[in-house]
N, C-alpha and C positions, 0 to 999 in steps of 0.2 A: 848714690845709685844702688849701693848695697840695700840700704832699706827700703829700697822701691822695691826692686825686687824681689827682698823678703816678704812684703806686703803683697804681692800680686800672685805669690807662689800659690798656683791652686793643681789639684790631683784632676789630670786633665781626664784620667783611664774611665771615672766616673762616665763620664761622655760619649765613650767609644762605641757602647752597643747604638748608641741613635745614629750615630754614624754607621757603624757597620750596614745599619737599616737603609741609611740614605743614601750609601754608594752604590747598595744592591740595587736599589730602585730606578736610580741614576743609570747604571749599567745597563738594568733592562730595558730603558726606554731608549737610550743610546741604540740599545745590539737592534732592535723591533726598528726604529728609523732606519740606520744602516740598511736594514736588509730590505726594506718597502721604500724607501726615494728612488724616485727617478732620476739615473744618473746622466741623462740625457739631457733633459733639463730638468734639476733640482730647486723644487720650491724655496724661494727664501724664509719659509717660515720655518721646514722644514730643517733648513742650516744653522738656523738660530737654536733651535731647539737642540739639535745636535751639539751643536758649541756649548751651549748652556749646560748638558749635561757634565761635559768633558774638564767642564769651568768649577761646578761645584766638587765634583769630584776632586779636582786637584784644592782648592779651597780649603776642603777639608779634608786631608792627607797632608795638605802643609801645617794645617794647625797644628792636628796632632801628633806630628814626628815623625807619618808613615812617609818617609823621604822617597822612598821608590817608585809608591805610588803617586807619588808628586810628581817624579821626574818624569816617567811616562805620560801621565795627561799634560804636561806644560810642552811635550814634543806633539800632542793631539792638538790640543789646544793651537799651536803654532800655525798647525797644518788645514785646520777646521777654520782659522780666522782669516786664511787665504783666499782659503775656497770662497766661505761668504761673501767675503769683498771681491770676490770677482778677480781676483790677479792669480789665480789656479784653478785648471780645468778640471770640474771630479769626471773620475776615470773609474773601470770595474778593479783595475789592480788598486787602487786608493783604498776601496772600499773594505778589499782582501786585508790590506795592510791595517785597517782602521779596526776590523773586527778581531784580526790577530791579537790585537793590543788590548780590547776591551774581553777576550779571553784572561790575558798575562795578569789584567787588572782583576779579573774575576778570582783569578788563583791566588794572588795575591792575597784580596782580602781573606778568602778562606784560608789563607796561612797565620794573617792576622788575629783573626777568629781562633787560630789554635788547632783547625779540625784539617790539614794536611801539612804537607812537608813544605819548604820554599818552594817554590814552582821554578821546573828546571831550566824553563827559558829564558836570558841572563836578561837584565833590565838594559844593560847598555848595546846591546846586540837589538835590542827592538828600538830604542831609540832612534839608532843607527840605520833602522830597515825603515821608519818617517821619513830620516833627513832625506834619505835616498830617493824615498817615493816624492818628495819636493824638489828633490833636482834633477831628476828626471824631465818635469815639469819646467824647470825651468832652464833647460839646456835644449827643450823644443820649442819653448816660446819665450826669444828672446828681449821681449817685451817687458816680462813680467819682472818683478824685484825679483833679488837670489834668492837662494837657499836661506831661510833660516835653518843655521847650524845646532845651535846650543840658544838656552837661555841669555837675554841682554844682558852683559857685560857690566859689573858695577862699574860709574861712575869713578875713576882718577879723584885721591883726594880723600883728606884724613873723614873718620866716619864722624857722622853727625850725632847728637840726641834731639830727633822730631817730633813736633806733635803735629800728626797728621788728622784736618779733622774733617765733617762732612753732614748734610743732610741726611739721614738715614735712608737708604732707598727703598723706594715701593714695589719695585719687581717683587714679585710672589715666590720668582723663581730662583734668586739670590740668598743667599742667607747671607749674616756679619760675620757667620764664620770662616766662608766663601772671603770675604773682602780681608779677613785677616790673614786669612791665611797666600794670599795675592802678598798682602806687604811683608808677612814674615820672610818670602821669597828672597827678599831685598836685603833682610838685615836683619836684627833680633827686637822682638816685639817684649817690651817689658810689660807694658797696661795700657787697658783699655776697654773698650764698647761704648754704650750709649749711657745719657748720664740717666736721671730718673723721668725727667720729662718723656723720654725719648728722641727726643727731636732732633739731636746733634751726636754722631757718632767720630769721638775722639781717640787716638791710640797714641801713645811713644813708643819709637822706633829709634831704635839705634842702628844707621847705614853710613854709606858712603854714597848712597847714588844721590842723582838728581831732583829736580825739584821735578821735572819732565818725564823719567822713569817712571816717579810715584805716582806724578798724574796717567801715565800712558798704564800700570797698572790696573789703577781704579777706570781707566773711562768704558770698561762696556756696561756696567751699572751706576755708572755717579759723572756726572757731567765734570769734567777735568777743570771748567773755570770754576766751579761752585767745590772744588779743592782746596781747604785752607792748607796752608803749612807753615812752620815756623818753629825756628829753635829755642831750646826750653834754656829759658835766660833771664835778662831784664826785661823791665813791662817795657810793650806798647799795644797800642790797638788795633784793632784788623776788623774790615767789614763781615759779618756774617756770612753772607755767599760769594766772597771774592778770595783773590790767590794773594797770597802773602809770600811771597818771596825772599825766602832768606831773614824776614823778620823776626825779631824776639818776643815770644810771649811771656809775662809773669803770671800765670794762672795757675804754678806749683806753689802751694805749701810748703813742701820738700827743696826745694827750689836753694844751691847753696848759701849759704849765711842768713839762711830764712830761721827766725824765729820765732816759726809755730812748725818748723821740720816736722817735731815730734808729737805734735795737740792730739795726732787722731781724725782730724775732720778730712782728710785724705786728699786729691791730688786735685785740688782746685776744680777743673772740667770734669773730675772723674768724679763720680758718686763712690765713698768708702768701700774699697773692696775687702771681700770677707778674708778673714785670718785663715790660714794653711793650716791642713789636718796635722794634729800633733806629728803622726809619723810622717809625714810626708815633708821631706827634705827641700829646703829651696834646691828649684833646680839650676845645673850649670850653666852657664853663658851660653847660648848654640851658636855658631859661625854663622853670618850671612850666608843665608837662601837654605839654612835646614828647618825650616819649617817651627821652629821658636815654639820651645818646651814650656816658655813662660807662662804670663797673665796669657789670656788670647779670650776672643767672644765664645762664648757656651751658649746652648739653646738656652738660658734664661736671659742672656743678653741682648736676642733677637727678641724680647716685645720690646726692646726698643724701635722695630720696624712698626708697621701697620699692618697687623696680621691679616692674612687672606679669607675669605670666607671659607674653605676644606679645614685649615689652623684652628679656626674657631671651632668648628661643628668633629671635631677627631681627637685621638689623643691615641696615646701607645700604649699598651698593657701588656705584661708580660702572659706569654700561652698559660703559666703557669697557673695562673691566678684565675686566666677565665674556668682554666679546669676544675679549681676547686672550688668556683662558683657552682660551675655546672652541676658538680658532687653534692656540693651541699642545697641546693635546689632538687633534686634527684630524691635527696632523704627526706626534703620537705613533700613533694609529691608522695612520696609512700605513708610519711606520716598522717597525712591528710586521707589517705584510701584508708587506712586501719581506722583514723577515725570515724568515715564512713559508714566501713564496715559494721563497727560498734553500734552507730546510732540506729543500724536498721532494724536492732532488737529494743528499741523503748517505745513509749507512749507517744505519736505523732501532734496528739492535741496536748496533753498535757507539756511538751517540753516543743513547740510549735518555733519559740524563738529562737532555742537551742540548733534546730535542723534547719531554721532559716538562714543563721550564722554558718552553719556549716556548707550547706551549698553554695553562701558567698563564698565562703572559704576555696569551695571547689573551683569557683571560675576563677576567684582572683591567682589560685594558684597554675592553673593552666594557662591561663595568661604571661604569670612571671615565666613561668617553663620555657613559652614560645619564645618569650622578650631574651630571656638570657641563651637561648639553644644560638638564638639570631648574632649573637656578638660571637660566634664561631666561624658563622658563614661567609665565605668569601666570593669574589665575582671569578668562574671560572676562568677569564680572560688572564689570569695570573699566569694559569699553564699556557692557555692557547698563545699569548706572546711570545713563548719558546720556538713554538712551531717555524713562524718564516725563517728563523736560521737554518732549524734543521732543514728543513727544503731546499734551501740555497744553496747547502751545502753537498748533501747527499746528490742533488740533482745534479749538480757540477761535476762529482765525480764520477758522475754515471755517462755524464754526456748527454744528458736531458731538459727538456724544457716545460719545466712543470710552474703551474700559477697554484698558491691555494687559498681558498676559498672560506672566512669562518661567518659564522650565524651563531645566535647566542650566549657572546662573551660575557653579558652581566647577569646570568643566570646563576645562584647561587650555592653553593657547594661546602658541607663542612669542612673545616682547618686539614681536620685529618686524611680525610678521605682526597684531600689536594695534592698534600704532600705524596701520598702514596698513589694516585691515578695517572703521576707526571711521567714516571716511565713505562708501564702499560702502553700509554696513549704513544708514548713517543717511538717504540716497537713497530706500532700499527701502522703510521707515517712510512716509516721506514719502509717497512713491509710492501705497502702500495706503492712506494716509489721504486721500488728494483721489482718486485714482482707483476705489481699491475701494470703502469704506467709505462708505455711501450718506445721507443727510440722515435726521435721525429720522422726518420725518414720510412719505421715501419706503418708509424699513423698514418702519414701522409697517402702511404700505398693501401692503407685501408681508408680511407675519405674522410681519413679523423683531418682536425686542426693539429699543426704539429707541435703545441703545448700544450701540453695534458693539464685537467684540473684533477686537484686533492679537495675535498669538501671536507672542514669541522663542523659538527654544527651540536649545541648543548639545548636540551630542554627538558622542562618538569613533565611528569607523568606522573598523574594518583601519588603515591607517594615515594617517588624513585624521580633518581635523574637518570636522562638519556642521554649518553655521548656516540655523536655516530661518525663513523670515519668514513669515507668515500670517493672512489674515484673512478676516472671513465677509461678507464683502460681496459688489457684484454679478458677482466674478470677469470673466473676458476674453472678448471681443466677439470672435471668428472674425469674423464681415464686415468687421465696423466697421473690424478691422485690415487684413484684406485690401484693404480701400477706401481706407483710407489709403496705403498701401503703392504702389497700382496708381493712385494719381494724384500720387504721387512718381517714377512711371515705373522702379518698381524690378521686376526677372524675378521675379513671382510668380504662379502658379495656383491652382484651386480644387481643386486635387487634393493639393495640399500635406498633409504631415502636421498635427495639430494641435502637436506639438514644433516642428515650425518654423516655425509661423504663432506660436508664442507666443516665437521666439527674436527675432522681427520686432520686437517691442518695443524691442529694444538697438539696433537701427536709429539713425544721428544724424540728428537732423531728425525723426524720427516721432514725433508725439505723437496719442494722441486724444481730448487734451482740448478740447471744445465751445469755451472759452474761455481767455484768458491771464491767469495770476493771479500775485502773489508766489510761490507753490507751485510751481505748473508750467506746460504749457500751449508753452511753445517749442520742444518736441524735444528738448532736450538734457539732459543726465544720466545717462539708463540706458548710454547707450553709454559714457560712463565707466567706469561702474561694469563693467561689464563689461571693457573695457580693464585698468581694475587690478588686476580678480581673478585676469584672466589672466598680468598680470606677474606676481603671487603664486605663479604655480602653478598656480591653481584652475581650477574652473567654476562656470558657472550652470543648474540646472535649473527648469521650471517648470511646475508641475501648477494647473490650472485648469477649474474647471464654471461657465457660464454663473448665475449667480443665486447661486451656492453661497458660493463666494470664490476665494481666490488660494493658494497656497503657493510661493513663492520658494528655492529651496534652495542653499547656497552649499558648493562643498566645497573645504577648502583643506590645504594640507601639515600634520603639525604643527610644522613649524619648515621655517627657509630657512640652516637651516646642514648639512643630513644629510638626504639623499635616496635613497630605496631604486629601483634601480635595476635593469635587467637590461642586464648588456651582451651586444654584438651584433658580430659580425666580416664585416669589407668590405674587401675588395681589402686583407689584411693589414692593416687600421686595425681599430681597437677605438673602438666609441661607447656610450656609455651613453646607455638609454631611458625616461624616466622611468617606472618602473612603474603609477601611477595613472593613465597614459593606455593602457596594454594591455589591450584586450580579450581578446586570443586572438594563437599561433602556429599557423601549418599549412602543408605544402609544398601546392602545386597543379600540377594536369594541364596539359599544355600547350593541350588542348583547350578549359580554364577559362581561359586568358590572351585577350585581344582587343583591338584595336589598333582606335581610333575615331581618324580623322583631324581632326585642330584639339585635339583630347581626349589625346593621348599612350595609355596602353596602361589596359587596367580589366580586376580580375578578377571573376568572379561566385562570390561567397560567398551560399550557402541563398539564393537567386535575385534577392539582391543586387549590381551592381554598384557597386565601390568603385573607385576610383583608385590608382594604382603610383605610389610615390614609389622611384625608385631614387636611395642616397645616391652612386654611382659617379658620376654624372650632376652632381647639386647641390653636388657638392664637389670634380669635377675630378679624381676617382681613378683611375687607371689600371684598365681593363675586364679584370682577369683574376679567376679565382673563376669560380661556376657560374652556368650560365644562367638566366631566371628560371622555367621549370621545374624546375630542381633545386634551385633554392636557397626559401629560406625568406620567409614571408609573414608579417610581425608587424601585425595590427591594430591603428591605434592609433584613440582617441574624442578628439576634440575639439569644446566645444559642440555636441552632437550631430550631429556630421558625422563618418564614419569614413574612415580612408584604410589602405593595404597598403602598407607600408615592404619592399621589397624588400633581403633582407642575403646575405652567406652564408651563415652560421651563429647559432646563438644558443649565448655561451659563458657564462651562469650568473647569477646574481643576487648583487648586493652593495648592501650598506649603504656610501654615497659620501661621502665629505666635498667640499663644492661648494665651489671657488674660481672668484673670480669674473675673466672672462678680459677685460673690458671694461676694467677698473681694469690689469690685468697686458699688456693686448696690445692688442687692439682690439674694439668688436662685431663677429661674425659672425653673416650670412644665416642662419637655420636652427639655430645655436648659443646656446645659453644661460649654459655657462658651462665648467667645466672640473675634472678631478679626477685624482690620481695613482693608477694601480693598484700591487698588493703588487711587481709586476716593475720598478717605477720609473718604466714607461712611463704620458705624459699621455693620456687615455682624453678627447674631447669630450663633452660630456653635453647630446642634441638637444632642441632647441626645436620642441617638438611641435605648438602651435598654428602656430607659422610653416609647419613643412610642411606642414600640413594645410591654410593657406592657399594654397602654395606649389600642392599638388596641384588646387587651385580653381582657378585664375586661373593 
């Protein structure tokens, strides 16, 4: 047994990030069901799926040692395979208690992960709040079986050495790591998975329980008669898909008084398993039901299943790497514009093949650009599945009855800009549910429905995405805000537009909620939110009717690696201007230029005046180039504030690749970041909202 052992010792830690990947996954789909079933009547398809999440997750947290996480899904699990079956009624307190737990589980892993502390809430205290939430149930309907307490009890009776074996299953949704991790539950798992064929998935198991346990383990993915088992012993033989009962197989090698123990050709049913990293120590014996340090199935042991068509057509990359595709594609795009550039000074006929190569060059590289920008982009509905919690929840403790609403979930979104638009967005929720979204009984008395809806909804525009947030409540108070505002002693009038009386909300310190709640109530929030969007890139607009409701609109890049830009020529420097802030170009009269003292200079556009941002000025550039009558006026918008960038020329529009110049140099005032044009030369690429501040103040 010792050199079984030592042969199956494999470094399981290798494994963890696909795990860590696939409990998150498993979670979210878990938390997103929880909160969308009908607990009135729940779909059973919907149950199954719920079970199945709850399933692999413990699966695989038994494999790989995360005991806690095991104990917690096998008290889920217990309680999820009730419901299913119909001998426990789901309840909204069930539901309370089911999502508590896939919090604990959440925290968990991120403890596992290394990136927080143990999570303070104890694991057998949440156990304890399932049992509960199941006998509750079952002390109102005396019908139903009892409480499951704890995990089934081993089996009475010295432990076995089994070879448990099986058809590999086809569910998509199962993994062998799932099914190993179900047996290591039982007893300690020395070796196993599928042999080379695939076709038969055999494990040894050293337990004490039944031959009935094991099967009642495996049967929500493997049919329990198509269970072989049998102790590892003297030959006999056993049907393929029939139960063996306590019979002896000889299909070890190792097998005692076997002599070929030692040949190498490894464990009879088992295809040779690979030798243990030098350093990596065989591990200890683990106790029945901690989840077996040992041999156990890895994602290479799952093609012993029938992979799914998603298995087939995906694969996992690490961010890393697509980054530094992304990089090294970026420098090929520059490369290709210098050479360009080059070729526009030779002979067209004479070097005819040469320019013909090269504008291939130019498609096929814009091509790969698109192809690899594309392996970034993810289906917004990553974030929007957060949402129905938050709703559930916040609503709950408001004492409201809000539905919400999303459109647009497979609309695509870079990596980055995902990770960072998740709490923005989830501000704005917030926001509409304590401030928009009115109490049932006040809707009611306004002729509303007394469940308010929240609308998400994502879509492309030109080259930005739109996220817009939305709801039909009592929309924004013009006074209310102005009155807040003007006893914060901030420069406001009542002549103000209603766009800038509604941008007043992003304000830090303004709130206008009546009272302070956990929700909201201090001021603070929006002007984050606002802050981050704008590091993004973005903005925020906001359309609002008194009584009607709110709509929030967010617009941001589709990615923070390639930005389309127009550049612009100044005192011989070249800047690029990010194109989603240009309104309009136009020269102006010297009669339209005006000089307000304290104010620097303003021009009047359609009988608006805007403010002159000269970059000669903010950058220190030597004043030669045309006056600002002859020279050019680029409008640019920020937060609905517009300002007139004064240039000398506009030299064309390009698609940029952004380096970042904070990492390479320093910040710059006014500067955002930094890119190489086709001539070699570095082109700054302006910080639009800064100026536009810049031109304020």
């Amino acid at each position: 047994m010792e050199e079984l052992s030592g042969r199956a010792a494999i470094d399981m830690a290798q494994f963890h990030q696909v795990f860590f990947e696939e409990a998150a996954e498993h979670l979210a789909n878990l938390e997103n069901l929880l909160v969308t079933i009908d607990v009135g009547a729940p779909a059973a398809e919907d149950l199954n799926a719920i079970f199945r999440a709850a399933h692999s997750i413990k699966g695989g947290s038994g494999t790989f040692g995360f005991h806690e996480m095991a104990e917690v899904t096998h008290e889920l699990e217990s309680l999820l395979d009730r419901v299913r079956k119909d001998e426990l009624r789901l309840r909204s307190d069930m539901i309370d208690v089911l999502l508590a737990a896939a919090d604990l589980l959440r925290a968990q892993l991120a403890h596992y992960r290394g990136e927080t502390p143990a999570p303070e809430v104890a694991v057998g205290a949440m156990c304890e709040r399932i049992r509960r939430c199941m006998a509750r149930e079952a002390a109102s309907a005396p019908g139903t079986l009892g409480m499951a307490a704890a995990p089934p009890a081993v089996a009475a009776g010295a432990p076995r050495r089994l070879e448990i074996a099986f058809d590999a299953p086809q569910d998509a949704h199962s993994s062998l790591a799932g099914l190993a991790g179900e047996l290591a539950l039982l007893g300690t798992l020395e070796a196993g998975g599928p042999p080379a064929d695939g076709a038969r998935c055999r494990w040894v198991l050293v337990t004490a329980a039944s031959d009935d346990e094991i099967r009642g383990r495996l049967s929500f993915v493997v049919d329990p008669a198509a269970v072989a088992i049998g102790t590892v012993g003297a030959s006999v033989s056993a049907p393929a898909n029939a139960p063996v009962a306590d019979a002896a197989f000889g299909f070890f090698d190792d097998a005692p008084g076997s002599p070929t123990a030692d040949d190498g050709k490894g464990y009879g049913f088992f295809a040779p398993l690979p030798a243990a990293a030098p350093e990596a120590a065989p591990p200890a014996t683990p106790a029945a039901g901690n989840g077996g340090n040992g041999a156990a199935v890895t994602p290479a042991a799952a093609a012993g299943a029938k992979p799914s068509a998603a298995a087939e057509s995906s694969i996992r990359v690490s961010v890393d790497k697509v980054d530094e595709m992304i990089n090294l594609v970026g420098e090929l795009v520059i490369t290709q514009a210098m050479l360009t550039q080059t070729a526009t000074g030779i002979d067209p006929v004479a070097h005819e093949r040469l320019l013909a190569g090269l504008s291939q060059l130019e498609r096929n590289t814009r091509d790969l650009q698109e192809a690899v920008m594309s392996v970034r982009m993810m289906p917004i509905a990553v974030v929007f599945n957060r949402f129905p919690r938050v709703v559930r929840d916040v609503a709950g403790k408001l004492n409201k009855e809000v539905e919400l609403r999303t459109e647009g979930e497979g609309t695509e979104l870079d990596k980055g800009l995902i990770e960072k638009i998740a709490d923005p967005l989830t501000h704005l929720i917030r926001n509409s549910l304590d401030h928009g979204i009115e109490s049932p009984a006040a809707r009611l008395a306004l002729g509303k429905p007394a469940k308010g809806t929240i609308s998400l909804k994502a879509y492309h525009r030109g080259g930005s995405i739109v996220i817009e947030v939305g709801d039909d409540g009592a929309g924004l108070n013009r006074e209310k805000i102005l009155a807040k505002a003007k006893a914060r002693g901030m420069p406001v009038g009542d002549t103000m537009a209603d766009q800038e009386v509604w941008q007043l909300i992003f304000e830090a310190g303004l709130s206008t909620a009546e009272v302070v709640t956990d929700v909201s109530g201090r001021g603070v929030g929006m002007d984050v939110v606002r802050r981050n969007i704008r590091e993004l890139g973005g903005r925020v607009e906001i359309e609002s009717a008194l009584g009607v409701g709110t709509r929030i609109s967010v617009r941001l890049p589709l990615t923070l690696a390639i930005l389309d830009g127009m550049s612009v020529g100044v005192s011989g420097e070249t800047f690029i201007v990010p194109l989603n802030h240009v309104i309009e170009s136009l020269q102006v009269a010297e009669r339209e230029i005006h000089s307000v003292s304290g104010a620097g200079r303003l021009i009047s556009v359609r009988g608006e005046y805007v403010p002159v941002v000269d970059l000669r000025q903010v950058f220190g550039l030597p004043a030669r180039g045309r006056d600002a009558a002859g020279g050019v006026m680029v409008i640019l918008e920020s937060d609905g504030a517009a300002t007139a960038l004064f240039v000398d020329e506009l030299l064309g529009q390009h698609q940029v690749v952004i380096k970042s110049l904070e990492s390479n140099y320093r910040k710059v005032t006014g500067i955002s970041g930094a890119t190489i044009m086709g001539d070699g030369r570095v082109a700054m690429i302006l910080d639009v909202p800064a100026l536009v501040k810049m031109s304020r103040h």
